[in-house]
N, CA, C and O atoms as CSV, one atom per row, in Angstrom:
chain,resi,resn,atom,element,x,y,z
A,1,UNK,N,N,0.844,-1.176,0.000
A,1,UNK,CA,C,0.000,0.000,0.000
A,1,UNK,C,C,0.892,1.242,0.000
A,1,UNK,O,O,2.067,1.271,0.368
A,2,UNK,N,N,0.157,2.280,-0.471
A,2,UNK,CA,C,1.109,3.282,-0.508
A,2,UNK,C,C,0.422,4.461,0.033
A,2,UNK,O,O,-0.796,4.620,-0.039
A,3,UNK,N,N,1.416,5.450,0.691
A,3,UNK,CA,C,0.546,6.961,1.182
A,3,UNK,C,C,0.336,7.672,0.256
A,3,UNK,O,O,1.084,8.035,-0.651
A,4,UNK,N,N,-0.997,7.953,0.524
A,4,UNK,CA,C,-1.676,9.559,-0.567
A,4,UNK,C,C,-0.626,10.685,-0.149
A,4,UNK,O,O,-0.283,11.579,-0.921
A,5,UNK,N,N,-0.320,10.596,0.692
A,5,UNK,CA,C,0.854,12.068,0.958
A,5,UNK,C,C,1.828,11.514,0.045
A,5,UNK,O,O,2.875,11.931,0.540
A,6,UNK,N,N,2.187,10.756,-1.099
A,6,UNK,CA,C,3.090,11.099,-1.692
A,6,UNK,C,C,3.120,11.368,-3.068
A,6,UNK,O,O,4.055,11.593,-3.836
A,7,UNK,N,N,1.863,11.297,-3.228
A,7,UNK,CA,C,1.132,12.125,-4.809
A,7,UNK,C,C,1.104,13.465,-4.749
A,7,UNK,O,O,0.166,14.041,-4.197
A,8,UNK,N,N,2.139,14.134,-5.313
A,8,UNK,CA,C,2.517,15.547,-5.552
A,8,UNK,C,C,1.781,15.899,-7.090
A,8,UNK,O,O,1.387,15.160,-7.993
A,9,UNK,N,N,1.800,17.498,-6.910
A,9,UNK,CA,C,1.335,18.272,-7.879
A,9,UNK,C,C,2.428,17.736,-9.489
A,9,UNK,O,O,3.658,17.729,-9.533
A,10,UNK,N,N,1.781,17.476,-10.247
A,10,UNK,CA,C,2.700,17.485,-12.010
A,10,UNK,C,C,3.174,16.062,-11.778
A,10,UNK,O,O,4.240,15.901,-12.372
A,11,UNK,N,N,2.797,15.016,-11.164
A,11,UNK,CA,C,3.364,13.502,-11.355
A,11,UNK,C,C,2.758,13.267,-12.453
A,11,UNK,O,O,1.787,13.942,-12.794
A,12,UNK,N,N,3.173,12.407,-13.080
A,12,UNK,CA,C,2.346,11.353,-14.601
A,12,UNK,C,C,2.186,10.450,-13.854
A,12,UNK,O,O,2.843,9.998,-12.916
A,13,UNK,N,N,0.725,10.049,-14.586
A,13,UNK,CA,C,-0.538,9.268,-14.395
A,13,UNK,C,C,-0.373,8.065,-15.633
A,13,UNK,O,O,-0.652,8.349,-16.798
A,14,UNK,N,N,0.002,7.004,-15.327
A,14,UNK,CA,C,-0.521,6.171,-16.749
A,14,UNK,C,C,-1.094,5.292,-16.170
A,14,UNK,O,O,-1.337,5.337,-14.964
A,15,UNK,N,N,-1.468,4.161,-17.077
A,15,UNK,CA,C,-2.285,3.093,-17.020
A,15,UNK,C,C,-1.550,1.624,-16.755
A,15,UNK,O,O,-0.360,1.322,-16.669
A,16,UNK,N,N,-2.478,1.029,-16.684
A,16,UNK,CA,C,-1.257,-0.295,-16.568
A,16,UNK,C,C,-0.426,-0.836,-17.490
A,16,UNK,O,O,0.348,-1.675,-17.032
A,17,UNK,N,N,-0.346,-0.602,-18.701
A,17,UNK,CA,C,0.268,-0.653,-19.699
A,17,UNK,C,C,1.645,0.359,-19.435
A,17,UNK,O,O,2.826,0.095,-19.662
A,18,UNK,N,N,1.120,1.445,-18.947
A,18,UNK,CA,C,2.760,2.505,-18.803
A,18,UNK,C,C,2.259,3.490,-20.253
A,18,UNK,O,O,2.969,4.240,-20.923
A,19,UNK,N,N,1.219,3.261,-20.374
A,19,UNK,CA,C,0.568,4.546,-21.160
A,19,UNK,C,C,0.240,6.112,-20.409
A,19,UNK,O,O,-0.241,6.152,-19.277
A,20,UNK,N,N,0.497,7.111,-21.028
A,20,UNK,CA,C,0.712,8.460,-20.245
A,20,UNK,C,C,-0.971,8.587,-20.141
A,20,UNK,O,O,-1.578,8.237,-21.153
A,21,UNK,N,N,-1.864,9.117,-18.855
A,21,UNK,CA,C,-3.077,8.849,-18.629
A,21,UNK,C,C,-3.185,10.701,-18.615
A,21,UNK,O,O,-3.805,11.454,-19.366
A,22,UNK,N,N,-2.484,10.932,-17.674
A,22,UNK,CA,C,-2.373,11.936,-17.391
A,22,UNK,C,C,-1.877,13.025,-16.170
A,22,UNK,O,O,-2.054,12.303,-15.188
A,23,UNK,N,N,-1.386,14.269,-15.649
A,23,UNK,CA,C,-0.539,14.744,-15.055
A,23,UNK,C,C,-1.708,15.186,-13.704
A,23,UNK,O,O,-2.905,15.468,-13.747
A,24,UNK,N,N,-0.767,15.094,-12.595
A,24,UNK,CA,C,-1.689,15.405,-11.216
A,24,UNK,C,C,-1.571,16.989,-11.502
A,24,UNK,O,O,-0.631,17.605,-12.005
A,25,UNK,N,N,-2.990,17.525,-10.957
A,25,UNK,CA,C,-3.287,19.132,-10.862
A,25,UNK,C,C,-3.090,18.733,-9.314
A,25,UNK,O,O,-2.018,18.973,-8.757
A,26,UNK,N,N,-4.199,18.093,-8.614
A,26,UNK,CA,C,-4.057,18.375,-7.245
A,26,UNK,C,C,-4.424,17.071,-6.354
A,26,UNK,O,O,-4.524,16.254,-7.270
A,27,UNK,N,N,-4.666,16.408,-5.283
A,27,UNK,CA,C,-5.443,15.290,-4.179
A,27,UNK,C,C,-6.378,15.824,-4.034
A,27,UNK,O,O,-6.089,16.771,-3.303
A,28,UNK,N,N,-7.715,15.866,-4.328
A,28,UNK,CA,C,-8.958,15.905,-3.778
A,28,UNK,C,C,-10.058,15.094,-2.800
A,28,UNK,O,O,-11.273,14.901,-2.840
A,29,UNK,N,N,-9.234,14.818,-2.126
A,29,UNK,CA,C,-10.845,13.743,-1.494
A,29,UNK,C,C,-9.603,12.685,-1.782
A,29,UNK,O,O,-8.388,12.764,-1.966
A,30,UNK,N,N,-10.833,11.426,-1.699
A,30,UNK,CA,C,-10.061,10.102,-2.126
A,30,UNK,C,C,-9.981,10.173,-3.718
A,30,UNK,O,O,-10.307,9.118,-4.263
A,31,UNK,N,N,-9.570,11.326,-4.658
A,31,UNK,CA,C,-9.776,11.459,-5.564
A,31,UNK,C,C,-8.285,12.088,-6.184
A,31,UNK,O,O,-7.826,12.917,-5.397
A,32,UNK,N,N,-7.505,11.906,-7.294
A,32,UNK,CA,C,-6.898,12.522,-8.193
A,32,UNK,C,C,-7.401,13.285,-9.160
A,32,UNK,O,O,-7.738,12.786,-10.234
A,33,UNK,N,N,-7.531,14.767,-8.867
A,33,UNK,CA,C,-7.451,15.761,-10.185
A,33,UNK,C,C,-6.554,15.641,-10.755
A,33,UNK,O,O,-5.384,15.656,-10.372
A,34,UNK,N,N,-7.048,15.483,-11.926
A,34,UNK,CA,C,-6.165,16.100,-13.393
A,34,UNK,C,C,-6.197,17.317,-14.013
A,34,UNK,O,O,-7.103,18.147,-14.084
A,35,UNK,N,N,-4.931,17.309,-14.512
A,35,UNK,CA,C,-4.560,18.606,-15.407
A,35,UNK,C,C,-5.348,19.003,-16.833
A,35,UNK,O,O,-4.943,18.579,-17.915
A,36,UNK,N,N,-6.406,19.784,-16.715
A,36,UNK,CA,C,-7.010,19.938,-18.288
A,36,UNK,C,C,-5.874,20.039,-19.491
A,36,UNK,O,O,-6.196,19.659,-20.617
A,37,UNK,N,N,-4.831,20.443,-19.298
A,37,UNK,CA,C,-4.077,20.178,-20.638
A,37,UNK,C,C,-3.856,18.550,-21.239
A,37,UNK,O,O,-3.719,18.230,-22.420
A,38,UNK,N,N,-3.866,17.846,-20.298
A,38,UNK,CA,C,-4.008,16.176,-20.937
A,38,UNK,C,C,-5.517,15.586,-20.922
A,38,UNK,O,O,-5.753,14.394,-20.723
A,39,UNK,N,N,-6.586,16.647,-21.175
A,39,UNK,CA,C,-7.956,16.625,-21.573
A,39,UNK,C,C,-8.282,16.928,-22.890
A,39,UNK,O,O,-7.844,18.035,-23.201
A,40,UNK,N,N,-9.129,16.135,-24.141
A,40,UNK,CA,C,-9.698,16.932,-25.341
A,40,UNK,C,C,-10.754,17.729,-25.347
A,40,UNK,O,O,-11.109,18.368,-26.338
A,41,UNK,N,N,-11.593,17.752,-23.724
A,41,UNK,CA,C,-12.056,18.537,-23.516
A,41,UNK,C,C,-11.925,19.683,-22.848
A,41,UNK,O,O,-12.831,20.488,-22.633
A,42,UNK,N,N,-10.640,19.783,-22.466
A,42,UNK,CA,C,-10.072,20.724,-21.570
A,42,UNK,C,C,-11.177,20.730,-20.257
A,42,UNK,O,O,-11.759,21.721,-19.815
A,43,UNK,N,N,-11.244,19.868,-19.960
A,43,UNK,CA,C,-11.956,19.734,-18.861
A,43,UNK,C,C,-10.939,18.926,-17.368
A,43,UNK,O,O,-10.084,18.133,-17.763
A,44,UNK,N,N,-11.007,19.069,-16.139
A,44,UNK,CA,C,-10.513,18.632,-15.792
A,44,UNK,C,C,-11.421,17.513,-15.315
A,44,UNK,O,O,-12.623,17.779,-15.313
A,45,UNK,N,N,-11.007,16.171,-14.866
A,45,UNK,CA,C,-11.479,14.661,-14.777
A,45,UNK,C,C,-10.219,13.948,-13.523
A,45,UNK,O,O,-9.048,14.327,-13.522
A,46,UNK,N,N,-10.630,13.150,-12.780
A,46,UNK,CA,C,-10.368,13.068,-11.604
A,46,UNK,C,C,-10.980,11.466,-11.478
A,46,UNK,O,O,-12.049,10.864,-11.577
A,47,UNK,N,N,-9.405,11.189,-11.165
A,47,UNK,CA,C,-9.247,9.083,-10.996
A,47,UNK,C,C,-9.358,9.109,-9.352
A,47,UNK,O,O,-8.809,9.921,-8.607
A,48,UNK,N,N,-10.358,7.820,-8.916
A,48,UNK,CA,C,-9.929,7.256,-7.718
A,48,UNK,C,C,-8.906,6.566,-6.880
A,48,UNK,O,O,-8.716,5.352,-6.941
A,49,UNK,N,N,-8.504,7.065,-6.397
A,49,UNK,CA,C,-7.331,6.571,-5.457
A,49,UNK,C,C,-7.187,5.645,-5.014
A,49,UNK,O,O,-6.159,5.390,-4.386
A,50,UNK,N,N,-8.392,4.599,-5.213
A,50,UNK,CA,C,-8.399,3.397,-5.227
A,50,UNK,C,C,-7.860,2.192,-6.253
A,50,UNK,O,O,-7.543,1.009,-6.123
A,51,UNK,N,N,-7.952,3.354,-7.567
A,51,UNK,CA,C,-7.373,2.790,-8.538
A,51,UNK,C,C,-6.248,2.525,-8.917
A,51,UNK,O,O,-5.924,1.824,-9.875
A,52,UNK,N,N,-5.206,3.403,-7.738
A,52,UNK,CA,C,-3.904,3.420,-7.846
A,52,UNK,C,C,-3.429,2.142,-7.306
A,52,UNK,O,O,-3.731,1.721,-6.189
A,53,UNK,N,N,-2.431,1.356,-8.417
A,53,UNK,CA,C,-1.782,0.240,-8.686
A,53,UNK,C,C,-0.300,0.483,-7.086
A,53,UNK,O,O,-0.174,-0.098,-6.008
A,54,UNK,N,N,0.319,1.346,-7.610
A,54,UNK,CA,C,2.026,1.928,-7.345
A,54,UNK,C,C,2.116,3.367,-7.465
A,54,UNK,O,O,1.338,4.210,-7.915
A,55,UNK,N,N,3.377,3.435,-6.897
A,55,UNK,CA,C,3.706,4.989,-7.147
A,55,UNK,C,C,5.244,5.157,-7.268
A,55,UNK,O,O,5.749,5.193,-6.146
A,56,UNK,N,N,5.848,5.232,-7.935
A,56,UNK,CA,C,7.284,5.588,-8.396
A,56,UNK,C,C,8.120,6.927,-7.960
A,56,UNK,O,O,7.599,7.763,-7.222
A,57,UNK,N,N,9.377,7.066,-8.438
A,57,UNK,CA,C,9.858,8.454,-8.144
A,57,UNK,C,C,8.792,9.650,-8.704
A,57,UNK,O,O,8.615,10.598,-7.938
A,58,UNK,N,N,8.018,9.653,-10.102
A,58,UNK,CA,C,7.536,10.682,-10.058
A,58,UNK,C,C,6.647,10.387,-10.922
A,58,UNK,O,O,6.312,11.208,-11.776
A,59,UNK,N,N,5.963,8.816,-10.824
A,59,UNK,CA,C,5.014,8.279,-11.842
A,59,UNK,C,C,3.935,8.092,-10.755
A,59,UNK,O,O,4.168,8.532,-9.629
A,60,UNK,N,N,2.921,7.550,-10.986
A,60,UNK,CA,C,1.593,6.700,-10.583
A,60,UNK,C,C,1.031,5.796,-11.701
A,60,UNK,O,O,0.456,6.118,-12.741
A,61,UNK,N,N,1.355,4.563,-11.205
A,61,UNK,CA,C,0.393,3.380,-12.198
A,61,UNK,C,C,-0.684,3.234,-11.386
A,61,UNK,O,O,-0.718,3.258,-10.156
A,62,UNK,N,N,-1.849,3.030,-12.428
A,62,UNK,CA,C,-3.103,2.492,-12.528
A,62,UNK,C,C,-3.073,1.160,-12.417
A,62,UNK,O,O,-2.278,0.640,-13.200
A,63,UNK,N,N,-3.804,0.237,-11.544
A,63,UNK,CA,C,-4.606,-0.374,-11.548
A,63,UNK,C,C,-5.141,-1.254,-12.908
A,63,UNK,O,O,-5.956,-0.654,-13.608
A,64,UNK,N,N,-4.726,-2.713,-13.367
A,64,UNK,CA,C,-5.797,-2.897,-14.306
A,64,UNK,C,C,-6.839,-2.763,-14.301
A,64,UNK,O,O,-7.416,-3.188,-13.300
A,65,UNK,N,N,-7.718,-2.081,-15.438
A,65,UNK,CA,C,-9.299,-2.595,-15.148
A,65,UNK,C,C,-9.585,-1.102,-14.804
A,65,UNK,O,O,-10.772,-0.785,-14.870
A,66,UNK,N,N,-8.564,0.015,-14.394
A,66,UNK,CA,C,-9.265,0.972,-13.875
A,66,UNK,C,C,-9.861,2.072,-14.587
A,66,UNK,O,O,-9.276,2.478,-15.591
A,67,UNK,N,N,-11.288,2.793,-14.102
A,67,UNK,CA,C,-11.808,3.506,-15.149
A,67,UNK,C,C,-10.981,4.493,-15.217
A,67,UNK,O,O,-10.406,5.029,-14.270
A,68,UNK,N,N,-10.888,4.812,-16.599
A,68,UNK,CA,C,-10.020,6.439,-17.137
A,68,UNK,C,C,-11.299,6.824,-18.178
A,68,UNK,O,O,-11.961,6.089,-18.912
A,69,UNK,N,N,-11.360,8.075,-17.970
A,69,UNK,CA,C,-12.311,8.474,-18.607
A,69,UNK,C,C,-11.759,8.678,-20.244
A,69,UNK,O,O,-10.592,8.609,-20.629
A,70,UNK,N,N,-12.620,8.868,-20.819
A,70,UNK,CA,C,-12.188,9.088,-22.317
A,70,UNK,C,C,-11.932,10.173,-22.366
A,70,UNK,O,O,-12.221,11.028,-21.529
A,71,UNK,N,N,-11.105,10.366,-23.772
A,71,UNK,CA,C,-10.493,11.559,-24.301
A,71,UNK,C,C,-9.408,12.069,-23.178
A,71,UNK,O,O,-9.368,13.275,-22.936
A,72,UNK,N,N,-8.629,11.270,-22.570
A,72,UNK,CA,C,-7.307,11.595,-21.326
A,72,UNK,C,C,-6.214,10.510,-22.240
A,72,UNK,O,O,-6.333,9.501,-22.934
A,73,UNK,N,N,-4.826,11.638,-21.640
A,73,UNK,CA,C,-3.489,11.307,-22.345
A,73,UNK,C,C,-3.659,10.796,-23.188
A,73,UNK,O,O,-4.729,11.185,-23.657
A,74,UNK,N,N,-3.076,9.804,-23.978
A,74,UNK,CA,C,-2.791,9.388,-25.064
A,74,UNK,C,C,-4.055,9.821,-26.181
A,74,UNK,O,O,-3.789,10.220,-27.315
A,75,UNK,N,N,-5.110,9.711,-25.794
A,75,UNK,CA,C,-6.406,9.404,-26.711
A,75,UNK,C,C,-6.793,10.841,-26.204
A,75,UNK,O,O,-7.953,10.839,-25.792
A,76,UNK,N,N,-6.159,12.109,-26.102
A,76,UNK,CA,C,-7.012,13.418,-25.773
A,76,UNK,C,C,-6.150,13.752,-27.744
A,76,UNK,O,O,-5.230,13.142,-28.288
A,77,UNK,N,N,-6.939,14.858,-28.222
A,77,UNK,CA,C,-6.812,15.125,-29.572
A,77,UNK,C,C,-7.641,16.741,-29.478
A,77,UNK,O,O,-8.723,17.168,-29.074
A,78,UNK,N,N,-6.524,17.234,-30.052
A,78,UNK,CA,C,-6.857,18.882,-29.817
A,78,UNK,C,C,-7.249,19.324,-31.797
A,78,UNK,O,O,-6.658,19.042,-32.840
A,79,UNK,N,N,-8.405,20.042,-31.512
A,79,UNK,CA,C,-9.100,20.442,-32.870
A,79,UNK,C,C,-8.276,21.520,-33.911
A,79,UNK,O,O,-8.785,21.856,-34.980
């Protein structure tokens, strides 16, 4: 298990693959905000902390299986 005190602001977020998901804005709750710049909606979207797999020097893996919303990192596409 790992502490939420060590999810800092601008870590990368990927998936279980080691796909870029997306960058921490802030800890909310039992919740990870994300950064609207790795949004196609420029929206910001926010993973559960439950979903967190690991946490690295300055990564966070996901969880298989865990929901990522669409249109984040890899699959966000700017008009």
């Amino acid at each position: 298990m790992f502490e939420k005190m060590r999810i800092k602001e601008h870590m990368e977020v990927a998936d279980s693959n080691g796909q870029h998901v997306g960058t921490v804005d802030e800890v909310d709750g039992d919740a990870i905000k994300l950064t609207r710049s790795d949004s196609a909606d420029e929206m910001h979207h926010f993973l559960a902390i439950d979903d967190i797999e690991s946490i690295d020097d300055n990564r966070i893996y996901l969880k298989a299986g865990a929901r990522v919303p669409s249109g984040l990192g890899t699959s966000a596409t700017r008009a």
